[in-house]
BABA-302821 format. One line per 4 residues: number of its first residue (from 1); their letters; for each residue x, y, z of N, C-alpha, C. Coordinates in nm, 4 decimals, always signed. Example, Ala and Ser with C-alpha at 12.3 -4.5 7.8 and 13.67 -1.06 7.14 Angstrom:
BEGIN
1) AS) +1.3190,-0.5690,+0.7800,+1.2300,-0.4500,+0.7800,+1.3200,-0.3300,+0.7800 | +1.2850,-0.2250,+0.7080,+1.3670,-0.1060,+0.7140,+1.2900,+0.0030,+0.7870 .
//
This chain:
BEGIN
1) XXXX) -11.4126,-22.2469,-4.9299,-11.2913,-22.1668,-4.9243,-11.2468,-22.1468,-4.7793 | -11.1029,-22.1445,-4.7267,-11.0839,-22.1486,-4.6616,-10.9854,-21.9325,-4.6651 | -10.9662,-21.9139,-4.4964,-10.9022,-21.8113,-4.4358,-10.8030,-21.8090,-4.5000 | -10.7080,-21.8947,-4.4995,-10.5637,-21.9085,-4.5526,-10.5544,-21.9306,-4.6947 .
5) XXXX) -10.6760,-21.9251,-4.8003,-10.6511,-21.8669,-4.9135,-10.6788,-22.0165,-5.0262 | -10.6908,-22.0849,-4.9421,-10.7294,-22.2231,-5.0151,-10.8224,-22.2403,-4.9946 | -10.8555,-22.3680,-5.0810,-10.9845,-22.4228,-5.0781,-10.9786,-22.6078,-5.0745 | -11.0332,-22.6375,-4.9491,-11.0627,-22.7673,-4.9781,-11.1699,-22.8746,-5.0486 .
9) XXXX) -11.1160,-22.9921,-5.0590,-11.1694,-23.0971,-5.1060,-11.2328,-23.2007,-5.0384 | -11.3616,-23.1937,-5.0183,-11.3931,-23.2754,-4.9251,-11.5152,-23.3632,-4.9846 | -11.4900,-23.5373,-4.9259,-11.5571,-23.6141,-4.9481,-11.6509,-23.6249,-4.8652 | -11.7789,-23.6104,-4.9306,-11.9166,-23.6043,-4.8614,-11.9600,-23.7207,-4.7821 .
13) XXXX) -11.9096,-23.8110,-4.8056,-11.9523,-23.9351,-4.7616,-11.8854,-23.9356,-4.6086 | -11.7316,-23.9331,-4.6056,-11.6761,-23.9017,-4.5304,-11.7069,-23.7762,-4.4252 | -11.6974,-23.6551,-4.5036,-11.6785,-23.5495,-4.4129,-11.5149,-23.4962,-4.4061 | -11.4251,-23.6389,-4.4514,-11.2938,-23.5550,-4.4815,-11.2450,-23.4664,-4.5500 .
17) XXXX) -11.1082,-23.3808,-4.5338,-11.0617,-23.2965,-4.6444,-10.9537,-23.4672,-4.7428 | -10.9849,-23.4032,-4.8603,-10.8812,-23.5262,-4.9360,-10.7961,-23.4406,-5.0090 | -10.8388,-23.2764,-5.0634,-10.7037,-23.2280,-5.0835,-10.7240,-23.0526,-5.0794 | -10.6148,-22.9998,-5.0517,-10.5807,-22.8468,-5.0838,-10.5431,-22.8016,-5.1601 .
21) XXXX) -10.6309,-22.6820,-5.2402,-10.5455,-22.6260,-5.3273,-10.5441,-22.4755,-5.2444 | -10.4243,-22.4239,-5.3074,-10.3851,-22.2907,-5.2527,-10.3653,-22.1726,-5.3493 | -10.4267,-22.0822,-5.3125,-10.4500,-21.9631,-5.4525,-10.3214,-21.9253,-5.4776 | -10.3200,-21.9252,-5.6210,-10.1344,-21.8459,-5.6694,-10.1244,-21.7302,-5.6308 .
25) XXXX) -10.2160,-21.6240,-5.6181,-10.2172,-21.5135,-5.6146,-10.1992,-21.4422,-5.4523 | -10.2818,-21.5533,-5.3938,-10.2747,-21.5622,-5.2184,-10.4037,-21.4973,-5.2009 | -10.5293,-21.4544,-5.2931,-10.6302,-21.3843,-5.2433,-10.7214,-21.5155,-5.2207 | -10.7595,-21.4563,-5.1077,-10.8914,-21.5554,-5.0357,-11.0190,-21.5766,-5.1651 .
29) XXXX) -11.0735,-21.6770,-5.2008,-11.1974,-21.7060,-5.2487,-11.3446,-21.6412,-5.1812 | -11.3887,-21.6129,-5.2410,-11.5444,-21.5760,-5.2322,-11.6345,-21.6981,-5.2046 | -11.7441,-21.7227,-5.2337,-11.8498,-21.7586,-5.2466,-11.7990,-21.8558,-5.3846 | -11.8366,-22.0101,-5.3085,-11.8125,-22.0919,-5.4704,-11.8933,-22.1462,-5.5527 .
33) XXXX) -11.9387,-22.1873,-5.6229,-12.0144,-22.2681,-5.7315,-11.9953,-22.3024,-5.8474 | -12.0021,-22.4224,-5.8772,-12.0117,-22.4680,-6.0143,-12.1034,-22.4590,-6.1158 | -12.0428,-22.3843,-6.2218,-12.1216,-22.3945,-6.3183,-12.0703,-22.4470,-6.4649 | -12.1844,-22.5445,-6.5242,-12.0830,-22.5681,-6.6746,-11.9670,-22.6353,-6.6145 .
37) XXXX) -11.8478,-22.6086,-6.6856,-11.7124,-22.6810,-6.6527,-11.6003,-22.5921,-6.6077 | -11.6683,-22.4863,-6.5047,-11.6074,-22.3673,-6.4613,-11.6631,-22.3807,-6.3002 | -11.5239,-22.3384,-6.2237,-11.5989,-22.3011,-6.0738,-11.6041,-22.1289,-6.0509 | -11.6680,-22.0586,-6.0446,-11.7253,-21.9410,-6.0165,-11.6652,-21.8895,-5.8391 .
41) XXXX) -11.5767,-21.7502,-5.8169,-11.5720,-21.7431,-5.7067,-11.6224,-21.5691,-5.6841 | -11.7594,-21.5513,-5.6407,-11.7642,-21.4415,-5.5693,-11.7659,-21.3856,-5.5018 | -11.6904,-21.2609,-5.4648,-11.6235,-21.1842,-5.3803,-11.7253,-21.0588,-5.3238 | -11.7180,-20.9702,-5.2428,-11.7703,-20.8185,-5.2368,-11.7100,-20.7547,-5.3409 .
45) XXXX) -11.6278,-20.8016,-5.3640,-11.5407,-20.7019,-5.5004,-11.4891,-20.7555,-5.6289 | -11.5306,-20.8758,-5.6222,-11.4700,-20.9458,-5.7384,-11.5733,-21.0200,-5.7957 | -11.5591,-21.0885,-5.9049,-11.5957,-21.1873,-5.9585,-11.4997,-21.3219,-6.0713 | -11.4797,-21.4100,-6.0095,-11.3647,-21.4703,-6.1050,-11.4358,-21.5809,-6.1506 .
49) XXXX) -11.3795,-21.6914,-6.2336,-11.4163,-21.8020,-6.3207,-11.2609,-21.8838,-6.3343 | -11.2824,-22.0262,-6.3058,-11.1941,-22.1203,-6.3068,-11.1972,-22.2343,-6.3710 | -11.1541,-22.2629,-6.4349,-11.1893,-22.4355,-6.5484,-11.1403,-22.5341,-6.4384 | -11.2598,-22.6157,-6.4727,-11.2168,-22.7170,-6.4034,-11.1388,-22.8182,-6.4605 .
53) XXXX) -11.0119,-22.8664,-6.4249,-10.9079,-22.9409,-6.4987,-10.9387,-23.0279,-6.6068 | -10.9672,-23.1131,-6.5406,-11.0316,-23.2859,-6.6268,-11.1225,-23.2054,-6.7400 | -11.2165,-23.1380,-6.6854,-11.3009,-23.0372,-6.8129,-11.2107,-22.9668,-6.9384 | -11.1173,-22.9016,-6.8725,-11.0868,-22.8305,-6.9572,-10.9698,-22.8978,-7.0822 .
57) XXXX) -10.9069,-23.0316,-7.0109,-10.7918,-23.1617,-7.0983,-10.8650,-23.1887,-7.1481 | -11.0254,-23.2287,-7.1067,-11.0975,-23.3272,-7.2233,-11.1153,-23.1818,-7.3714 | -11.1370,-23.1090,-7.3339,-11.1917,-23.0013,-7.4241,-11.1043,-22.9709,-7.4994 | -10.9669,-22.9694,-7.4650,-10.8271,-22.9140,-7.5350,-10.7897,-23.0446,-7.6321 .
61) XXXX) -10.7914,-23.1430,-7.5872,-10.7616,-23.2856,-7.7100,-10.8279,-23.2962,-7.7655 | -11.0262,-23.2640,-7.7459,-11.1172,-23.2499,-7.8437,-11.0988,-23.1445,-7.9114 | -11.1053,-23.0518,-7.9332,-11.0277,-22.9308,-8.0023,-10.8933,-22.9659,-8.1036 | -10.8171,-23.0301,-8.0750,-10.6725,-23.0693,-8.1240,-10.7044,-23.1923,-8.1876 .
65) XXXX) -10.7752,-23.2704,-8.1661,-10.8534,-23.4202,-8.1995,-10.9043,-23.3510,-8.3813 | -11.0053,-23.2506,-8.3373,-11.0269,-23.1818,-8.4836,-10.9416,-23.0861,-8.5758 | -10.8730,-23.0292,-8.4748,-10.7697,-22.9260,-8.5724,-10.6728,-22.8964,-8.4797 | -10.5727,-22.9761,-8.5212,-10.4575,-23.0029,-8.4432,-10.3163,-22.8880,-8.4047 .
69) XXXX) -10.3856,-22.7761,-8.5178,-10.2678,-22.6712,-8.4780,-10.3812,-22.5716,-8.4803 | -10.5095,-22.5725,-8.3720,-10.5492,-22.4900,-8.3003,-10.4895,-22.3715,-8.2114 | -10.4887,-22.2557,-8.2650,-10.4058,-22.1741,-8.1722,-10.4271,-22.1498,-8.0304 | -10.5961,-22.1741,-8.0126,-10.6506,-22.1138,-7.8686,-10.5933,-22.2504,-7.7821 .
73) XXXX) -10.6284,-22.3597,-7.8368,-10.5715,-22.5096,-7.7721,-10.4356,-22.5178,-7.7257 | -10.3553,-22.4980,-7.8444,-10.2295,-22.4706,-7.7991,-10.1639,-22.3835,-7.7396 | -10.1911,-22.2541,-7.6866,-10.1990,-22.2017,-7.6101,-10.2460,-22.1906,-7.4696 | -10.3413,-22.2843,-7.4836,-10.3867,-22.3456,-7.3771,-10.2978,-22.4292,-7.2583 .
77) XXXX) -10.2141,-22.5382,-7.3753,-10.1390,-22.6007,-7.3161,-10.0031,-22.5306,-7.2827 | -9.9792,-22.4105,-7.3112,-9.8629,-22.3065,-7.2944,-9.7928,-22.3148,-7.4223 | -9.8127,-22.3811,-7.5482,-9.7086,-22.3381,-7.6823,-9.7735,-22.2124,-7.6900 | -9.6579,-22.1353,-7.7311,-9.6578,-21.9903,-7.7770,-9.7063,-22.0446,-7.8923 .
81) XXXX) -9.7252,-21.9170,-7.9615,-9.8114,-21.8489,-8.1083,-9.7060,-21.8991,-8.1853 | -9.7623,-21.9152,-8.3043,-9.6374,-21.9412,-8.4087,-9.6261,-21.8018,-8.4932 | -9.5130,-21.8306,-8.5213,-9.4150,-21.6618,-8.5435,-9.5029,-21.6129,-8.6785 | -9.5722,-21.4178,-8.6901,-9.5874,-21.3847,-8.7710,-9.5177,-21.4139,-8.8876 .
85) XXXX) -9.4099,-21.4715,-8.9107,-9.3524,-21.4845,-9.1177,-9.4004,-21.6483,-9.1264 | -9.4938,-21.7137,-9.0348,-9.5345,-21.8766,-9.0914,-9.4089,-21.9545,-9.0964 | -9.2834,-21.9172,-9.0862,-9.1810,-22.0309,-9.0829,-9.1492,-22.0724,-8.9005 | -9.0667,-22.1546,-8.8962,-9.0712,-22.1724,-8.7484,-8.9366,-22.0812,-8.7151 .
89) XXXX) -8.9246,-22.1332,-8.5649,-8.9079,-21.9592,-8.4771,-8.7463,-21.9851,-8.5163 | -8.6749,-22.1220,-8.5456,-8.5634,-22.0774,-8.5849,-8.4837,-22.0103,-8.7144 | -8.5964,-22.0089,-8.7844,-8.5387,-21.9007,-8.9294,-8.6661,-21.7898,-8.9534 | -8.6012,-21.7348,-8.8561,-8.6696,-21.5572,-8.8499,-8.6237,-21.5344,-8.9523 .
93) XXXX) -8.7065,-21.4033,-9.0437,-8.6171,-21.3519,-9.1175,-8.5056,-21.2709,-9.0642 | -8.4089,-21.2602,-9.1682,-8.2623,-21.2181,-9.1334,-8.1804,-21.2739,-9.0223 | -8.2241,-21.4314,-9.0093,-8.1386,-21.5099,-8.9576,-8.0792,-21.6315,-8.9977 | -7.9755,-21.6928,-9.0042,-7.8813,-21.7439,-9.1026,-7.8898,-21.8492,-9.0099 .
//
């Protein structure tokens, strides 16, 4: 983790950075580690958990691969919930 709130990517072999990511939030990272298919960042005051990308696509199409109108999956990928009355969102009830 870097001062300015990112964290680089660096190839070991090298010693280069190959890429930056930069926190949405703008708070500096803690202490990092991987665990599972999550990177872990702890803080003096925090504790957070991050999926790691490629981990988390393979997991969401396996999920959808078996049950394709998975709500947690699809949500995942940002579709909203499908509407409490089970019809779709353009015939709410009391809409024509």
């Amino acid at each position: 983790p870097l001062s300015s709130a990112e964290v680089a990517k660096i190839d070991l072999a090298t010693g280069r950075i190959e890429s930056l990511a930069r926190s949405r939030s703008g708070s500096i990272p803690g202490n990092l580690i991987c665990y599972r298919d999550s990177i872990v960042s702890q803080g003096a005051d925090f504790l957070e958990a991050y999926y790691q990308l490629d981990a988390l696509k393979e997991r969401i199409a396996k999920t959808l691969a078996a049950k394709p109108d998975d709500p947690g999956a699809l949500a995942a990928l940002g579709y909203p919930p499908p509407p409490p009355w089970g019809g779709d969102r353009a015939t709410a009830p009391g809409t024509s």
